[in-house]
Backbone atoms as SQL, in Angstrom:
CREATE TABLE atoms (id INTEGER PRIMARY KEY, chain TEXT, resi INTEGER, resn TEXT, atom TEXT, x REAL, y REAL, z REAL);
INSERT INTO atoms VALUES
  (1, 'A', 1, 'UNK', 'N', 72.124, 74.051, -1.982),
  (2, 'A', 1, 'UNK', 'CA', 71.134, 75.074, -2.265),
  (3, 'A', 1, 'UNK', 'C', 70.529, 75.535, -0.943),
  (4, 'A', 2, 'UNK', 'N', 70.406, 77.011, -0.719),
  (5, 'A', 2, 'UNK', 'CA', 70.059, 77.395, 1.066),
  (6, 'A', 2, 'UNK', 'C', 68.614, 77.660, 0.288),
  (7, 'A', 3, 'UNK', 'N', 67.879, 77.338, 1.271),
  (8, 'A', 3, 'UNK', 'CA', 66.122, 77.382, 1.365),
  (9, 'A', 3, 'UNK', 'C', 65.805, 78.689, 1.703),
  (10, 'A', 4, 'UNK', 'N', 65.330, 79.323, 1.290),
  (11, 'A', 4, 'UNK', 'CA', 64.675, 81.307, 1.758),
  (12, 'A', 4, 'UNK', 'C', 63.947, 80.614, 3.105),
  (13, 'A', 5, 'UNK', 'N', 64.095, 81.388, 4.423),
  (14, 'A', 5, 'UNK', 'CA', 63.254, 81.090, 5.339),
  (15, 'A', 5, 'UNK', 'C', 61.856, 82.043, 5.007),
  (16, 'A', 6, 'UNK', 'N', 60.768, 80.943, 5.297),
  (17, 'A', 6, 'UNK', 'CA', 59.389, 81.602, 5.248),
  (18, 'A', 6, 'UNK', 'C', 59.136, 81.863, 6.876),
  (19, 'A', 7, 'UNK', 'N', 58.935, 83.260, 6.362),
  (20, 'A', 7, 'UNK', 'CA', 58.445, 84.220, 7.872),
  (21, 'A', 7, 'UNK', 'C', 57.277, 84.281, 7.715),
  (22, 'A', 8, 'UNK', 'N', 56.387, 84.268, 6.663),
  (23, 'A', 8, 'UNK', 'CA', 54.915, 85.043, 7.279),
  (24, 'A', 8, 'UNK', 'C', 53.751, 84.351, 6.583),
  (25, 'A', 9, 'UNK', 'N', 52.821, 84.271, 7.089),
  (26, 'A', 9, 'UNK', 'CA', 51.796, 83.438, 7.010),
  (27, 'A', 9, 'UNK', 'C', 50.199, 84.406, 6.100),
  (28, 'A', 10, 'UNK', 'N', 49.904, 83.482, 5.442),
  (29, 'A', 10, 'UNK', 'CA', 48.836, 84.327, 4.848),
  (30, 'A', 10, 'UNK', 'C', 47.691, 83.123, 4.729),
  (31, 'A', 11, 'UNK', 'N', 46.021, 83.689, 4.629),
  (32, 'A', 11, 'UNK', 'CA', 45.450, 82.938, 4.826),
  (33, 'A', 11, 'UNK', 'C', 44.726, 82.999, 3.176),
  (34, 'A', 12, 'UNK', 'N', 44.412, 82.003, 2.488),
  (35, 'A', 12, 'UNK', 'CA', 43.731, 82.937, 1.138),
  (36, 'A', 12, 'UNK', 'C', 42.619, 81.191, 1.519),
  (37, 'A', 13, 'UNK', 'N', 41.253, 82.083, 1.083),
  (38, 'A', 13, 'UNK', 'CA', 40.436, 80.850, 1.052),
  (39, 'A', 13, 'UNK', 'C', 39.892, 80.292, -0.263),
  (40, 'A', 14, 'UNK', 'N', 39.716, 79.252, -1.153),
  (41, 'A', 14, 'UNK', 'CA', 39.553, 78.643, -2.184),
  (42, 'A', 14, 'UNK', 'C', 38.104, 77.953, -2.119),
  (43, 'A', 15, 'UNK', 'N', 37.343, 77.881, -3.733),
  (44, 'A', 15, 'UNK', 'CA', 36.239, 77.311, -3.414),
  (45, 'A', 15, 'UNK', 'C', 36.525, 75.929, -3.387),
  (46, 'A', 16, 'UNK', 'N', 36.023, 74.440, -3.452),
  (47, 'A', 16, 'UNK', 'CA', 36.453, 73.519, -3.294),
  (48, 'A', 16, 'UNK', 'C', 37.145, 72.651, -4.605),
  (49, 'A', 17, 'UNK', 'N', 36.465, 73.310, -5.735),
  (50, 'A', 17, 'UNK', 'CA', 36.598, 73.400, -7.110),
  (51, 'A', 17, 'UNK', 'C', 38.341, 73.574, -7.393),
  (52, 'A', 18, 'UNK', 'N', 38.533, 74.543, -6.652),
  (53, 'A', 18, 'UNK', 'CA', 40.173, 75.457, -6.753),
  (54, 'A', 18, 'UNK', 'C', 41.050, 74.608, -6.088),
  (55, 'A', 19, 'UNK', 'N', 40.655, 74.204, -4.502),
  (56, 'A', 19, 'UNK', 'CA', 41.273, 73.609, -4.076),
  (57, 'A', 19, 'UNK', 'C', 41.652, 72.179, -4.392),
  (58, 'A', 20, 'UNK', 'N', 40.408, 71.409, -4.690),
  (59, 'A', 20, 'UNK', 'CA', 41.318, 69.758, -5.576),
  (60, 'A', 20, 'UNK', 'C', 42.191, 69.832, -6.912),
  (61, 'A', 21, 'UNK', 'N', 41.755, 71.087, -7.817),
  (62, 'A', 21, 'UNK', 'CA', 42.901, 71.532, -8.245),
  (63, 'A', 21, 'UNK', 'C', 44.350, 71.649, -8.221),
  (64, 'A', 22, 'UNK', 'N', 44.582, 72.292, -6.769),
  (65, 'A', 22, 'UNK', 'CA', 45.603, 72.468, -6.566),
  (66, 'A', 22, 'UNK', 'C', 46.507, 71.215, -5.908),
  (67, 'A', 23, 'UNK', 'N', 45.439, 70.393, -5.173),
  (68, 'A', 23, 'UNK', 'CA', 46.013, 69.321, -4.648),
  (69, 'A', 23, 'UNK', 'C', 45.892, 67.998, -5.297),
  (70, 'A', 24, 'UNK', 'N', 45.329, 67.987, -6.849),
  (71, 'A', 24, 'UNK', 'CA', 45.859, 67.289, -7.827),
  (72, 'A', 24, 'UNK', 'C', 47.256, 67.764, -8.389),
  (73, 'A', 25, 'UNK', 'N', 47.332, 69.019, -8.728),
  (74, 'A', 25, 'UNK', 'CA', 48.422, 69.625, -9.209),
  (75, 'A', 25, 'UNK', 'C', 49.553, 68.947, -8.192),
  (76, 'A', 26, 'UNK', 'N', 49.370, 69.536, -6.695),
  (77, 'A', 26, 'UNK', 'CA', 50.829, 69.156, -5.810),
  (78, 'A', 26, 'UNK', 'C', 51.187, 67.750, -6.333),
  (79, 'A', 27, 'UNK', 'N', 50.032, 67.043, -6.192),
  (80, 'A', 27, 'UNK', 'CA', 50.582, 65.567, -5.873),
  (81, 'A', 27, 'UNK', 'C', 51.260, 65.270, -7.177),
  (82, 'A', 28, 'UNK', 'N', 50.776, 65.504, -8.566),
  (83, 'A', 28, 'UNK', 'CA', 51.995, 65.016, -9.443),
  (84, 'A', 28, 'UNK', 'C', 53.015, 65.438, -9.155),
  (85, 'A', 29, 'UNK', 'N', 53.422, 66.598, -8.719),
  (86, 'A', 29, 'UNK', 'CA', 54.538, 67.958, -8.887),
  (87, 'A', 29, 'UNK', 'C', 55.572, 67.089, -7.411),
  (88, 'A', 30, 'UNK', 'N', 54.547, 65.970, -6.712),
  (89, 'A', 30, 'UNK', 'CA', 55.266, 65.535, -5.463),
  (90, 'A', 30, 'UNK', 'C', 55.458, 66.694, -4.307),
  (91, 'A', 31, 'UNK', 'N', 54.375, 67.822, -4.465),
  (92, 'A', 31, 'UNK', 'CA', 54.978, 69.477, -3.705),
  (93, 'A', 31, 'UNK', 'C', 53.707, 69.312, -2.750),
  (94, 'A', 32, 'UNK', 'N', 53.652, 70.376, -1.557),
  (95, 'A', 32, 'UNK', 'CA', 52.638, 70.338, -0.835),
  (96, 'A', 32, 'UNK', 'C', 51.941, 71.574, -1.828),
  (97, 'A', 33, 'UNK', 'N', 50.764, 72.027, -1.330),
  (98, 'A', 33, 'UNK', 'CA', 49.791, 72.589, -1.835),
  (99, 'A', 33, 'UNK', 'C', 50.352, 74.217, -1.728),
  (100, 'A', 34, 'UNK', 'N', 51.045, 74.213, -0.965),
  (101, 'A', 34, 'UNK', 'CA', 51.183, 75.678, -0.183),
  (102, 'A', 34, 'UNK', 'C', 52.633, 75.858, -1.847),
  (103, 'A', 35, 'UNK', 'N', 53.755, 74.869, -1.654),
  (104, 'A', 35, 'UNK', 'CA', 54.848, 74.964, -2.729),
  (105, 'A', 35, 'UNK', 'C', 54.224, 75.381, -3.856),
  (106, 'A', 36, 'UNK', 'N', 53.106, 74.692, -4.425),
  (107, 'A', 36, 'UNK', 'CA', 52.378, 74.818, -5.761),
  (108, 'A', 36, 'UNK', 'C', 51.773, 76.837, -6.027),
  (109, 'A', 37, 'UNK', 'N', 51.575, 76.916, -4.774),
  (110, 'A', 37, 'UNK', 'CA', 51.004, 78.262, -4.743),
  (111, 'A', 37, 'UNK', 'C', 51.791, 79.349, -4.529),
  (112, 'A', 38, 'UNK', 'N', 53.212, 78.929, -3.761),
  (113, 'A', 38, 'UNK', 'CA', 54.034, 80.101, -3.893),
  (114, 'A', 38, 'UNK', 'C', 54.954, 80.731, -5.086),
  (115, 'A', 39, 'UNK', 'N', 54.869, 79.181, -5.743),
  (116, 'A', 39, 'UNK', 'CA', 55.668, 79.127, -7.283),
  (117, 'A', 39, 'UNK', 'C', 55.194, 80.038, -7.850),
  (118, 'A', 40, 'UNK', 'N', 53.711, 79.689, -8.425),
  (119, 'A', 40, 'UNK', 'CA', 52.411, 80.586, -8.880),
  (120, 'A', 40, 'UNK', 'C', 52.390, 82.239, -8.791),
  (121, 'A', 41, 'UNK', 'N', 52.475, 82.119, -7.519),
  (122, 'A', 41, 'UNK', 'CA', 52.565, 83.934, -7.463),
  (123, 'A', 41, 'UNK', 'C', 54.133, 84.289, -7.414),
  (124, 'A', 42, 'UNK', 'N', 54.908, 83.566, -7.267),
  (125, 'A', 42, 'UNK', 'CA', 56.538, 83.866, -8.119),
  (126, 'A', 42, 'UNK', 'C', 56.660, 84.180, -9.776),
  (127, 'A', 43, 'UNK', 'N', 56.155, 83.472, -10.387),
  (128, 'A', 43, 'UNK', 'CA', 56.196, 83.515, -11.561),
  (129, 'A', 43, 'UNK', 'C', 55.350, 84.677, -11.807),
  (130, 'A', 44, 'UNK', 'N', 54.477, 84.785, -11.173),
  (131, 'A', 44, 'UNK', 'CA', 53.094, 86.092, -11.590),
  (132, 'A', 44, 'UNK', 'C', 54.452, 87.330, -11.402),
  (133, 'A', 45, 'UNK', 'N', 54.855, 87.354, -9.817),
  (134, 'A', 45, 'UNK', 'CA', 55.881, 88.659, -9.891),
  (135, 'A', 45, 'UNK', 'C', 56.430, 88.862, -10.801),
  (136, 'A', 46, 'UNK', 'N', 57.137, 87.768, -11.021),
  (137, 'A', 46, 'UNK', 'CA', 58.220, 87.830, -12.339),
  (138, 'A', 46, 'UNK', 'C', 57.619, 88.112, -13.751),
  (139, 'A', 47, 'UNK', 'N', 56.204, 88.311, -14.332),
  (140, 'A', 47, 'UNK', 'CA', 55.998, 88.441, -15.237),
  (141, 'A', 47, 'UNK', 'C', 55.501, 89.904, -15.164),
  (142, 'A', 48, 'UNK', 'N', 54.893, 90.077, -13.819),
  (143, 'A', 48, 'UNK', 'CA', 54.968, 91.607, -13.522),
  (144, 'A', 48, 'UNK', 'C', 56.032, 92.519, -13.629),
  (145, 'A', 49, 'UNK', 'N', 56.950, 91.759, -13.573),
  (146, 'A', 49, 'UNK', 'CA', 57.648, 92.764, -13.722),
  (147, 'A', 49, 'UNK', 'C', 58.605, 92.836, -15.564),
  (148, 'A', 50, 'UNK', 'N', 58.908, 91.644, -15.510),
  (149, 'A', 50, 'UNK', 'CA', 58.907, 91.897, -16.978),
  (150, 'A', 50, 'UNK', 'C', 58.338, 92.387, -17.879),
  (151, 'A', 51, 'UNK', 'N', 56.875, 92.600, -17.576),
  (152, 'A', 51, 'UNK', 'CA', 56.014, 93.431, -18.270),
  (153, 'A', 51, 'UNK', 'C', 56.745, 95.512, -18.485),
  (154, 'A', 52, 'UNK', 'N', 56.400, 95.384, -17.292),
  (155, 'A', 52, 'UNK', 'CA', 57.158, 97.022, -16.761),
  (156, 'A', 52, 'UNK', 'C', 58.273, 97.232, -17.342),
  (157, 'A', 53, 'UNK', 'N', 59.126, 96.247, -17.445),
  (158, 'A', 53, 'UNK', 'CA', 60.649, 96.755, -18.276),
  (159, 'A', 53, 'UNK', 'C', 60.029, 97.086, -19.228),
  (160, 'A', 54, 'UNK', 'N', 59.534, 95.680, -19.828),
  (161, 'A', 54, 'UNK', 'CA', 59.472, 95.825, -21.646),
  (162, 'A', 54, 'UNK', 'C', 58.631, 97.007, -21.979),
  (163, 'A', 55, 'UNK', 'N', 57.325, 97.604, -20.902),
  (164, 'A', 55, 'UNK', 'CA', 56.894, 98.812, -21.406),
  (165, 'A', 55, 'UNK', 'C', 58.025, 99.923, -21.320),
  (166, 'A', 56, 'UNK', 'N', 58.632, 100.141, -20.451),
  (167, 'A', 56, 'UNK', 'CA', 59.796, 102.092, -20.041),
  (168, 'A', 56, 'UNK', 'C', 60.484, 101.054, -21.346),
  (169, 'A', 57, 'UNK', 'N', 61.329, 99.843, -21.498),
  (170, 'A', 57, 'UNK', 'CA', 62.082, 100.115, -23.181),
  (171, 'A', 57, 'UNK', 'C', 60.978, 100.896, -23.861),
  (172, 'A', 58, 'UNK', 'N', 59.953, 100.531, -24.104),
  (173, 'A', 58, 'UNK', 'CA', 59.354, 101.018, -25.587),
  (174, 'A', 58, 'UNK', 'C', 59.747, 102.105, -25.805),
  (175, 'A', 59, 'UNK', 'N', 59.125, 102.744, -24.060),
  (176, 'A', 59, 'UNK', 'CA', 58.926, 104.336, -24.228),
  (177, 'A', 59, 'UNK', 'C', 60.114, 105.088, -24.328),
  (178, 'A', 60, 'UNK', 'N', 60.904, 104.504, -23.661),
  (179, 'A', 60, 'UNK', 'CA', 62.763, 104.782, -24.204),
  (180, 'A', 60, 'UNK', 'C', 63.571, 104.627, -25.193),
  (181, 'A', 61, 'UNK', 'N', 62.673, 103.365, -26.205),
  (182, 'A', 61, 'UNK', 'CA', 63.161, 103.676, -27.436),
  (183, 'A', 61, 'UNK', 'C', 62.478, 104.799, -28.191),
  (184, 'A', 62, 'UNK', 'N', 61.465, 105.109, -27.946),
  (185, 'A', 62, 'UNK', 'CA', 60.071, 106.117, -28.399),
  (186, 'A', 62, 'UNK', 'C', 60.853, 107.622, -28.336),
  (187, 'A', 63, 'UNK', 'N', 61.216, 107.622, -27.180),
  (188, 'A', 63, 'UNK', 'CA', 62.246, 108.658, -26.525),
  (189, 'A', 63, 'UNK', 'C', 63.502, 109.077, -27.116),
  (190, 'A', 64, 'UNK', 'N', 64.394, 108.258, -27.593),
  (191, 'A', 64, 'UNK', 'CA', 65.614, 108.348, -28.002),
  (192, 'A', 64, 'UNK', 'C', 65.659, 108.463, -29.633),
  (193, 'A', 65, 'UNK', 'N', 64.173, 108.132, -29.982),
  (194, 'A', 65, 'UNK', 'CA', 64.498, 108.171, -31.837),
  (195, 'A', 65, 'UNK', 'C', 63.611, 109.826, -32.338),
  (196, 'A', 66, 'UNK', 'N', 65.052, 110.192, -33.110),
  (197, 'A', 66, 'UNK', 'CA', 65.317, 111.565, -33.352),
  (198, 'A', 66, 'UNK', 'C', 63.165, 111.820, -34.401),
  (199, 'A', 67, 'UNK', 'N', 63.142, 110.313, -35.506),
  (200, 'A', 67, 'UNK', 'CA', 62.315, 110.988, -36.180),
  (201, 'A', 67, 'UNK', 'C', 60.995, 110.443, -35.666),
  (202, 'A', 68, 'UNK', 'N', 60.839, 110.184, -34.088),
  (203, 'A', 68, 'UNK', 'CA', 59.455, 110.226, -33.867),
  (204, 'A', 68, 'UNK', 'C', 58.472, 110.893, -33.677),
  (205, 'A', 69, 'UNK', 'N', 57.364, 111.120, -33.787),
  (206, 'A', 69, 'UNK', 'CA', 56.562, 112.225, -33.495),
  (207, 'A', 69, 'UNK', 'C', 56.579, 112.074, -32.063),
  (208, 'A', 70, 'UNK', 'N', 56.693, 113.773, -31.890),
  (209, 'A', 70, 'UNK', 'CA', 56.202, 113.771, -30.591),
  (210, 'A', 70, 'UNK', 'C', 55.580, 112.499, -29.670),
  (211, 'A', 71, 'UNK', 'N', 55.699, 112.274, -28.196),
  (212, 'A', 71, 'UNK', 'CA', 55.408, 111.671, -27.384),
  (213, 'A', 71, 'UNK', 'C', 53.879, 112.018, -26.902),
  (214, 'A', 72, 'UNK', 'N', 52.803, 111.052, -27.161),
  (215, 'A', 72, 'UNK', 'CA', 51.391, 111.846, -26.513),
  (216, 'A', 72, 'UNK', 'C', 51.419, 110.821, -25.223),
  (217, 'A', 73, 'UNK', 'N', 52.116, 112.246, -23.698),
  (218, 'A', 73, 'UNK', 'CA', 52.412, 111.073, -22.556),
  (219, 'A', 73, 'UNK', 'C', 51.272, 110.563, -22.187),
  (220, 'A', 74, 'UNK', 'N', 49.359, 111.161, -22.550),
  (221, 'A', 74, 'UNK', 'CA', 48.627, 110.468, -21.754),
  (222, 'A', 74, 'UNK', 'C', 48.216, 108.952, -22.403),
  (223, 'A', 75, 'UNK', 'N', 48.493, 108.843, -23.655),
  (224, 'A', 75, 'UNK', 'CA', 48.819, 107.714, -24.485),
  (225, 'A', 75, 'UNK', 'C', 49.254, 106.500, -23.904),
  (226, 'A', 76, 'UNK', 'N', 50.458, 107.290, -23.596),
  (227, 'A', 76, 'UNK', 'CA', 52.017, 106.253, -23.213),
  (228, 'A', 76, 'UNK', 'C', 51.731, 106.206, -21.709),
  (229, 'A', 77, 'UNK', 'N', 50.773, 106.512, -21.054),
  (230, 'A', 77, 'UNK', 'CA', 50.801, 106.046, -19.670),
  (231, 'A', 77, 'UNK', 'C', 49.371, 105.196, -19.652),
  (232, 'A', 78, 'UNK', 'N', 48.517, 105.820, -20.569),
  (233, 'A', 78, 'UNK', 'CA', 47.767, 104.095, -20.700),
  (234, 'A', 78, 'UNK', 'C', 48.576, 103.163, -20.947),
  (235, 'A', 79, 'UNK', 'N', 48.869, 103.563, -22.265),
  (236, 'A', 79, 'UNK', 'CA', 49.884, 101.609, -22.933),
  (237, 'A', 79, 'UNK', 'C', 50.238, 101.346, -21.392),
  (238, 'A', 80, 'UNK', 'N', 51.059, 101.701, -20.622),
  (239, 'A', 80, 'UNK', 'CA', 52.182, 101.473, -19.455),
  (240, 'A', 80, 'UNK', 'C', 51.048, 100.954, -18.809),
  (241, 'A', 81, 'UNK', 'N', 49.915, 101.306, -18.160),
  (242, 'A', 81, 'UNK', 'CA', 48.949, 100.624, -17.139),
  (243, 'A', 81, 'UNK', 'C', 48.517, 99.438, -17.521),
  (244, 'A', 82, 'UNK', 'N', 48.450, 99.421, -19.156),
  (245, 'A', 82, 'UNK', 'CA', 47.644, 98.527, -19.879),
  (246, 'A', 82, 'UNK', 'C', 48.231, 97.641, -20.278),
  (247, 'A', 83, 'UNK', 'N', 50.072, 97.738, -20.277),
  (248, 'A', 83, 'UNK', 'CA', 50.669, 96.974, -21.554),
  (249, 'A', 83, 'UNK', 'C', 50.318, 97.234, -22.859),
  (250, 'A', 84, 'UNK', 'N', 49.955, 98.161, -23.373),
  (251, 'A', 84, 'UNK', 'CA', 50.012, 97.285, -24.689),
  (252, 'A', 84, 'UNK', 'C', 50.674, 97.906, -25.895),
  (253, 'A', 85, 'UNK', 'N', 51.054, 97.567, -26.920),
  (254, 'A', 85, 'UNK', 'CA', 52.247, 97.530, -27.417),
  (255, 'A', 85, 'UNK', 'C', 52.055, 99.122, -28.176);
């Protein structure tokens, strides 16, 4: 398995509350604190973006069916900001 090289450094500061959190979390997980946090906002991308598909399907199935009413786009670009179904 090849490791992604980490190029770039970011600083995010935590209250102390957040931080034993996280460094209870590592230590079961056996991960450093930094692993625990990049996972975290991996998974966040990834749900970001799954979100976005599953909204353009809707609106593409919305789109493609002959007996829908009309499209109200300022509607369908809330749902899209908003998610919601």
């Amino acid at each position: 398995m090849c490791m992604p090289t980490l190029d770039r450094r970011v600083q995010v500061l935590f209250d102390p509350v957040q931080y034993a959190a996280l460094e209870r979390e590592a230590s079961k997980r056996n991960q450093s604190v930094g692993a625990v946090i990049r996972e975290a906002v991996g998974e966040r991308l990834r749900a970001s973006t799954t979100d976005k598909q599953a909204a353009l399907a809707r609106l593409l199935a919305r789109a493609d069916s002959l007996t829908s009413e009309p499209i109200d786009w300022e509607r369908e670009k809330d749902a899209f900001e908003w998610d919601l179904p």
